[in-house]
C-alpha positions in Angstrom: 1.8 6.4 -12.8 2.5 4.6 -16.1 2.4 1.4 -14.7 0.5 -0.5 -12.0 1.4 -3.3 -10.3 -0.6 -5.5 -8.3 1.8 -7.6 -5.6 0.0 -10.6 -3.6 2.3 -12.4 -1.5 1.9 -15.7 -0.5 -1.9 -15.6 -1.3 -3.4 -18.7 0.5 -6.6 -18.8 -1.1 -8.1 -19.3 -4.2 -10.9 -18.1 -4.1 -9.3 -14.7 -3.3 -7.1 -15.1 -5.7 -9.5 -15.8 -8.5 -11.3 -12.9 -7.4 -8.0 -10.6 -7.4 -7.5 -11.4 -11.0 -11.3 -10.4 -11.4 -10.6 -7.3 -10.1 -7.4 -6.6 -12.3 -9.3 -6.6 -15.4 -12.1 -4.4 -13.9 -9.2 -1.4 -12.8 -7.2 -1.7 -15.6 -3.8 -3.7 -13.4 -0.8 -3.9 -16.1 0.8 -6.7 -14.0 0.0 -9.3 -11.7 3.1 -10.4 -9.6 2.6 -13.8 -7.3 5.1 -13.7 -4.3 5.1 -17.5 -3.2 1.9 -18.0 -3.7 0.3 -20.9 -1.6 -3.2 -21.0 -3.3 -3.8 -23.3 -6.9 -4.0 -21.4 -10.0 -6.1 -23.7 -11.4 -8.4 -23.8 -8.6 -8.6 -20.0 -9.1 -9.4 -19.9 -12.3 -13.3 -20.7 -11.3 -13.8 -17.6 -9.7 -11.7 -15.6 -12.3 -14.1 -15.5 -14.9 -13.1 -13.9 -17.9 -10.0 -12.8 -16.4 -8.8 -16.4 -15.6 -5.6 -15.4 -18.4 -4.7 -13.3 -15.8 -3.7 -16.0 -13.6 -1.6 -17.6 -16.1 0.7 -14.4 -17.4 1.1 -13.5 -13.5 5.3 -13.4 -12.5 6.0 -15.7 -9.7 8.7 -14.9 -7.8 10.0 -16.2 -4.4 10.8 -13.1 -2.6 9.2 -9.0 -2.4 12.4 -7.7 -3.3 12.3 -9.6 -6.6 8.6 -8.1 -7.4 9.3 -4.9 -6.4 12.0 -5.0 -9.0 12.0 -1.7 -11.5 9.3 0.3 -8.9 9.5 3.7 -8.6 7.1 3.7 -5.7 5.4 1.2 -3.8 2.9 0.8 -1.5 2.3 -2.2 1.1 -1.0 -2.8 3.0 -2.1 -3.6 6.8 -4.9 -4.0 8.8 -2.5 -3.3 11.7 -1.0 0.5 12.4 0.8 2.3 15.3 1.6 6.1 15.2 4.4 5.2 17.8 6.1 2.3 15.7 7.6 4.0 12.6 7.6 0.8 10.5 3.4 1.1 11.2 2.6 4.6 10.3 0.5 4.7 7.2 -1.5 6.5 5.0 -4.9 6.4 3.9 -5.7 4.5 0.6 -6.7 7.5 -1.1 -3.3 9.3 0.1 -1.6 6.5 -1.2 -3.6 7.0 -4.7 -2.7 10.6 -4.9 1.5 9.7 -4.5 0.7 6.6 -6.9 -0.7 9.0 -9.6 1.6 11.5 -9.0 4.9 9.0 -9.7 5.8 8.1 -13.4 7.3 4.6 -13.9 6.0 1.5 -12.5 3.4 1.7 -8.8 3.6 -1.4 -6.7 0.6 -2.4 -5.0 1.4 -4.9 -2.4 -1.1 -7.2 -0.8 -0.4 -9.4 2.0 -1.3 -13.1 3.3 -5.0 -13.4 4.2 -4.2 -14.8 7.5 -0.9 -12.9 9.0 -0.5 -9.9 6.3 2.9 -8.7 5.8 5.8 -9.1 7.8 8.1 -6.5 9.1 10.6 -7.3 6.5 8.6 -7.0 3.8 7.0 -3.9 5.0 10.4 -2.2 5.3 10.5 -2.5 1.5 7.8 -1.1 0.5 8.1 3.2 -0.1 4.8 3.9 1.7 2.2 1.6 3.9 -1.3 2.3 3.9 -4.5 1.3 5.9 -7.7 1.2 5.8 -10.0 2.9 7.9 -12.7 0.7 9.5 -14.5 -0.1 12.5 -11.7 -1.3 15.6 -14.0 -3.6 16.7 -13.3 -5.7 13.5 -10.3 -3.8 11.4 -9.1 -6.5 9.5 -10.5 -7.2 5.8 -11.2 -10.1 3.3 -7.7 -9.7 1.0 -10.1 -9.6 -2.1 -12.5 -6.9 -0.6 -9.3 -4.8 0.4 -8.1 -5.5 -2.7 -10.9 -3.9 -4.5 -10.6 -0.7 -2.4 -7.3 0.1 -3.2 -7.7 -1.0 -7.0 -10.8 1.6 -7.1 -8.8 4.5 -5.4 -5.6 4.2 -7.5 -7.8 3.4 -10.7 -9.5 6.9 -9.8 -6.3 8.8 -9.1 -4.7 7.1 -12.0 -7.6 8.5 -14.3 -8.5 11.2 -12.8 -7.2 15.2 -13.4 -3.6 15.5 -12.4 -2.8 17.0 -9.1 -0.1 18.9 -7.9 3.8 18.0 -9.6 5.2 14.7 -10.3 7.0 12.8 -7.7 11.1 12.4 -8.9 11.8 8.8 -8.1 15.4 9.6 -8.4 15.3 11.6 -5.3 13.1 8.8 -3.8 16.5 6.8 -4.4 19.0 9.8 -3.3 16.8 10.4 0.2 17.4 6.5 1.2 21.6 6.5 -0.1 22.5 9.7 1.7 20.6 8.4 4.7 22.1 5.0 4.5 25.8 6.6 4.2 24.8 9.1 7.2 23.0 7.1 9.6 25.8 4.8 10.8 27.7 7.9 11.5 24.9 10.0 13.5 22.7 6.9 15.5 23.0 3.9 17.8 22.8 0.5 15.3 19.3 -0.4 16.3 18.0 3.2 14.9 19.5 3.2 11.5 17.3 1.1 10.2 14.3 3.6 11.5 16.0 6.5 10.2 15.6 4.8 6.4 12.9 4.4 6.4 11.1 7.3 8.3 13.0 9.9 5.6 12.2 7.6 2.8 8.2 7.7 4.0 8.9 11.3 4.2 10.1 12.1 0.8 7.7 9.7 -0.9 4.2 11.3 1.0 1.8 12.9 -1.4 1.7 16.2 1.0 5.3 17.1 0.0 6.1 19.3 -2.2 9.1 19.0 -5.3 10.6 22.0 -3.5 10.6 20.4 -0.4 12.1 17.1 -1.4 14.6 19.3 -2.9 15.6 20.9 0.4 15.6 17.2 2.1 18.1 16.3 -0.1 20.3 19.4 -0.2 20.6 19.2 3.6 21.4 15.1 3.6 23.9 16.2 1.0 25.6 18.8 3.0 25.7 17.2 6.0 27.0 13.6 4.1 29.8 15.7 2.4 31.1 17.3 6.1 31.3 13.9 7.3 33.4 12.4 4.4 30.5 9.6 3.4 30.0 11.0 0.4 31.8 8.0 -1.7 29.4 6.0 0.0 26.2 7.2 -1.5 27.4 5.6 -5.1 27.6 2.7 -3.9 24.3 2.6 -2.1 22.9 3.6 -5.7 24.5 0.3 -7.3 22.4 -2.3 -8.4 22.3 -5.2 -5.9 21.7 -3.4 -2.7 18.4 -2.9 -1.0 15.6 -2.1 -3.4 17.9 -3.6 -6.9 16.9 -7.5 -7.3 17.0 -10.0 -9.9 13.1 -10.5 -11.6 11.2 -13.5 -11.9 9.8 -15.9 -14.1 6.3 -15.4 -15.8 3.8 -18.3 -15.1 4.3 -19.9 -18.7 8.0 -20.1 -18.4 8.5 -22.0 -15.1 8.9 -26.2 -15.9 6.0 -27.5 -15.4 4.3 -25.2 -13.0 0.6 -24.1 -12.4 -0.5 -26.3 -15.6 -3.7 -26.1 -16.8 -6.7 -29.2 -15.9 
């Protein structure tokens, strides 16, 4: 991980959100992107402290795919999982830390809305989701107090001795075009989509090995050539598709925006 990147969509509060930038100073964030963001800046700038510039160079953008622009891997968050739903099957945040520090390039971490998280959509962008364990009678979280768990486990990973090979984005980005060009071909409609993203989870996990990743991709390769989709895996690698957006605007530059007073 060269990069870190702290994602909070639509943050409602500002409390949270003064506290979030807090916590970006104290685990060493390189970039704080606001998706939508509901709560006032300046309002958050109380409970920011020293770290109140943080709110100001933050990049607000309107949609995920914008701030998960450039990402080599990214992780979203839930309080909510299901080992039956494959959208819901996470990892644990220290899992998560271990593929975050294994990545070069820029990590996404992706925080959702304080009162309904993350949606489906947005989740289906994200490389990995991860959850944290805690009691079921009360599983869900303050956003800032979640924030600080994950911050602490990639900030150890991230600075800790380096485990195990580094994770090839590139075949991160191969996995999901030849199982985009071969889904169609092998599924009903309705399963594609959980095809994508199951063998993009897959390839991304910290348990798998370069080798292994490897072999994924020689056999989606095979099998995409004996079916004649081939030509379709360029253009699922072209800038505009899923996972290639436009970026934002930083704080400063939007007209008038989030002014100080």
């Amino acid at each position: 991980m060269d990069r870190l990147r702290l994602v909070l969509v639509g943050v409602e509060g500002s409390i949270n959100l003064g506290m979030i930038a807090r916590l970006a100073d104290n685990f060493d964030v390189d970039e704080l992107y606001l998706v939508a963001p509901k709560a006032s800046i300046a309002e958050a700038e109380r409970y920011a402290a020293r770290a109140a510039r943080r709110l100001y160079e933050s990049v607000i953008v309107g949609d995920i795919a914008e701030a998960l622009q450039d990402v080599s891997l990214s992780i979203c968050t839930s309080a909510h999982s299901s080992e039956r739903d494959a959208l819901r099957i996470p990892v644990a945040p220290w899992e998560a830390a271990e593929a975050a520090a294994r990545t070069p390039g820029t990590v996404a971490l992706v925080m959702g809305r304080e009162s309904v998280g993350l949606t489906r959509r947005e989740i289906a962008h994200c490389t990995l989701l991860s959850t944290i364990p805690a009691s079921p009678a009360y599983p869900v979280l303050n956003l800032a107090n979640a924030t600080a768990i994950y911050l602490y486990e990639l900030y150890k990973a991230r600075h800790g001795p380096a485990r195990g090979e580094p994770i090839d984005p590139e075949k991160l980005l191969l996995v999901e075009a030849y199982t985009r060009a071969l889904a169609p071909r092998l599924a009903h409609r309705e399963k594609v989509e959980e095809l994508i993203l199951t063998l993009r989870r897959i390839a991304g996990k910290p348990c798998i090995a370069p080798r292994e990743a490897e072999n994924l991709l020689y056999l989606l390769s095979r099998a995409c050539r004996a079916l004649g989709c081939s030509d379709e895996v360029s253009r699922y690698l072209q800038p505009g598709h899923r996972g290639h957006s436009s970026g934002g605007d930083r704080v400063g530059s939007r007209r008038g925006e989030h002014s100080r007073g």
